[in-house]
C-alpha positions, 0 to 999 in steps of 0.5 A: 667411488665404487670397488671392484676386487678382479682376479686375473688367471695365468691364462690371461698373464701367460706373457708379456703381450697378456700382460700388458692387455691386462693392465689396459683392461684395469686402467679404463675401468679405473678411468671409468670412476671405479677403484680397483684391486687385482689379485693375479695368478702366475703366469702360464705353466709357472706353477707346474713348472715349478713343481717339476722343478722342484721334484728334479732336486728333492723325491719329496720336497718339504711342504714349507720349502714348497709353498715358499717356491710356489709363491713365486710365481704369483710374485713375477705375475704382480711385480710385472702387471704392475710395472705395466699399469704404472707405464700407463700413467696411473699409480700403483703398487703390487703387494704380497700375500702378507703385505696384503694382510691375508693371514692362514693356518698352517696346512702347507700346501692347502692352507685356509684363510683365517683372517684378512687385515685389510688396513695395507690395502685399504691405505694404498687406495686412500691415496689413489693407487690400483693395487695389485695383489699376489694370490694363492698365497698367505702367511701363518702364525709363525710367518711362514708363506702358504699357499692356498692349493689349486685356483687358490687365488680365486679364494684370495679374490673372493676374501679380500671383496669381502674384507673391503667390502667390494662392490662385487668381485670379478674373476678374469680367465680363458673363457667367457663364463660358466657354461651348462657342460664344458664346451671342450667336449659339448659343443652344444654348450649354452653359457649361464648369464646368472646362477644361484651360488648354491648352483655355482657351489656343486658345480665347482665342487663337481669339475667346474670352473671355479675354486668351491672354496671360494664359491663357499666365501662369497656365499656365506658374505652374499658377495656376487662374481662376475666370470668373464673372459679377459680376452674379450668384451663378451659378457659373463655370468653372474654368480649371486643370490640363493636358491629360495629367491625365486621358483625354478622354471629350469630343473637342470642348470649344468653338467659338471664331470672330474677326472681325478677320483681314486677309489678305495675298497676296505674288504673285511672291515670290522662292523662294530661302533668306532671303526669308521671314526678310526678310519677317517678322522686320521684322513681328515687330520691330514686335509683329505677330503672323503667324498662318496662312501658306500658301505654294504651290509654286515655278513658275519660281523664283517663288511666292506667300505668304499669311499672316493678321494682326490686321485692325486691323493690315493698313494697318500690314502693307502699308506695312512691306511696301512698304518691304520689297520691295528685300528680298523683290522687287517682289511684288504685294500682294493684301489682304483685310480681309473674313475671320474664323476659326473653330476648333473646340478640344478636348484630346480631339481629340489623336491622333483621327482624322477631326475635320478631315474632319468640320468641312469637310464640316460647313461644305462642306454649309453653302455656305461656303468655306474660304480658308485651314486652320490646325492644332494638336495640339488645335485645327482653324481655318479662315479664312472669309468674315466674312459666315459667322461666325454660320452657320459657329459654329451649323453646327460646334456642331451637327456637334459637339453630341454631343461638347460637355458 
């Protein structure tokens, strides 16, 4: 018998109803020869819930008291779709993230999958059972429960396909695949039927639906992704394969766009060897992760340094920064929590001439203003105003339109 590891979102578990539906949706595709292991998010708001409530009782609550109370929600999620799937005649069992042999580091919080023992899981199957796993959670060294950070379940998802050497690993939500722009604001919008990981990886990274961590696994372990909604039949996108598999006929497969960018201006930066590494080895230590960094030319030994970060992460910025300054000199500090980016992604774009210029005169006749520019071999993102995100992704996805399938 084939496997098939699916990943079940909150959206799709919200409440009793979802929940029963999804157990439905489990049972025919075992009835239909196949085994199968469902990874589950919490239901709903659970997780947001659980954050407020946690700050209502602590300013700052301890990152391992934190990930022990966000991994609940994922436990009510699987305990119940499981009870459901055993009212339906067939035999199952829910597992947590330990049960499940899914082993972390210790980053509180954010932590990364160190290694899966399977040997639980694949033991259950032998004997004929549908097992249901908790996401977004593991366990570290010393046995303290992590989690994962956001869409971290999709990751669990992705590791367990591989560690069982799934068919392929199928992730259930609120929509019906990956769309060329978010539907929500482009209602010109085209659903994606395949797409490269390459592809999939800057789009997830860049706003996107999907967690890139988990982009990231399958690619290194060639293990596809079905993305589909699980509220109805409609088919998805296949996420598989590599760029160098074919010649690109479309140049642009997507518009992809994030809100929740801060920059940081360092005025007066010292411009001699080391400063840098000073400055963002420490953020590195903590888990920030540093995206577009501009640093312009040295006038009297002096410089200035932007670079963006994750929004939510700015005040943490700031103050590892201050504590930094007899290391990088006494900078001026200039933040701006207001931005978002937008990207245009596409395989085809690799070694094409004249995409860049096209989506800045896109946006140039569009009255917005580009603050800061990013590239890779198939992506172009620009940092701009938050307030010119619904403007910026409708403009580009017209500019493109010709190219998108």
């Amino acid at each position: 018998m084939t496997l098939v590891v699916q990943k079940y979102g909150g959206s799709s578990l919200s409440n009793a109803y979802r929940i029963k539906h999804v157990a439905q949706r489990v049972v025919d595709v075992w009835k239909s020869g196949k085994q199968v292991v469902v990874v589950v998010s919490a239901m709903g708001d659970t997780t947001d819930n659980l954050i407020d409530l946690a700050t209502e009782v602590s300013v700052e609550p301890e990152p391992r008291e934190l990930d022990l109370l966000l991994s609940s929600g994922e436990l009510v999620s699987c305990a119940l779709l499981t009870m459901a799937i055993r009212s339906l005649g067939l035999d199952a069992v829910s597992l947590t993230g330990l049960q499940a042999g899914i082993h972390t580091d210790t980053s509180y919080g954010r932590a990364r999958i160190s290694r899966v023992d399977s040997a639980r899981v694949s033991r259950e199957i032998s004997e004929n059972k549908i097992v249901v796993v908790a996401g977004f959670q593991g366990v570290n060294q010393y046995f303290d429960v992590t989690t994962l950070g956001r869409g971290g379940s999709d990751t669990s998802a992705v590791a367990l396909a591989v560690a069982l050497n799934a068919e392929r690993c199928e992730v259930y939500t609120d929509v019906e695949g990956i769309y060329t722009a978010d539907p929500k604001i482009v209602k010109s919008a085209k659903k994606i039927d395949n797409i490269t990981f390459e592809e999939m990886l800057e789009l997830a990274a860049y706003g996107a639906k999907m967690h890139p961590r988990s982009i990231e696994l399958a690619a290194t372990n060639n293990m596809p992704i079905y993305v589909a909604s699980s509220f109805n039949e409609t088919p998805g996108t296949l996420i598989y394969g590599d760029i160098t598999m074919m010649e690109h006929s479309v140049k642009v497969t997507g518009v992809a766009y994030d809100r929740n960018v801060a920059k940081i201006t360092l005025r007066g930066v010292p411009d001699h060897p080391g400063i840098a590494a000073n400055l963002f080895e420490p953020l590195a230590s903590l888990g920030i992760s540093v995206d577009t960094i501009v640093q312009n030319a040295s006038i009297d030994g002096f410089a200035d340094l932007s670079f963006t970060v994750i929004g939510s992460q700015l005040d943490e910025v700031v103050t590892q920064i201050e504590s930094l300054k007899s290391d990088v000199g006494n900078v001026e500090i200039v933040t701006d929590r207001n931005l978002a980016k937008i990207s245009i992604v596409g395989a085809g774009m690799l070694d094409s001439p004249g995409y860049a210029s096209r989506m800045f005169r896109a946006l140039a006749d569009a009255s917005i203003n580009i603050e800061m520019i990013t590239t890779s071999e198939i992506r172009i993102t620009c940092i701009i105003s938050e307030d010119s995100v619904s403007k910026a992704v409708n403009v580009l996805h017209q500019a493109f339109e010709l190219e998108i399938p």
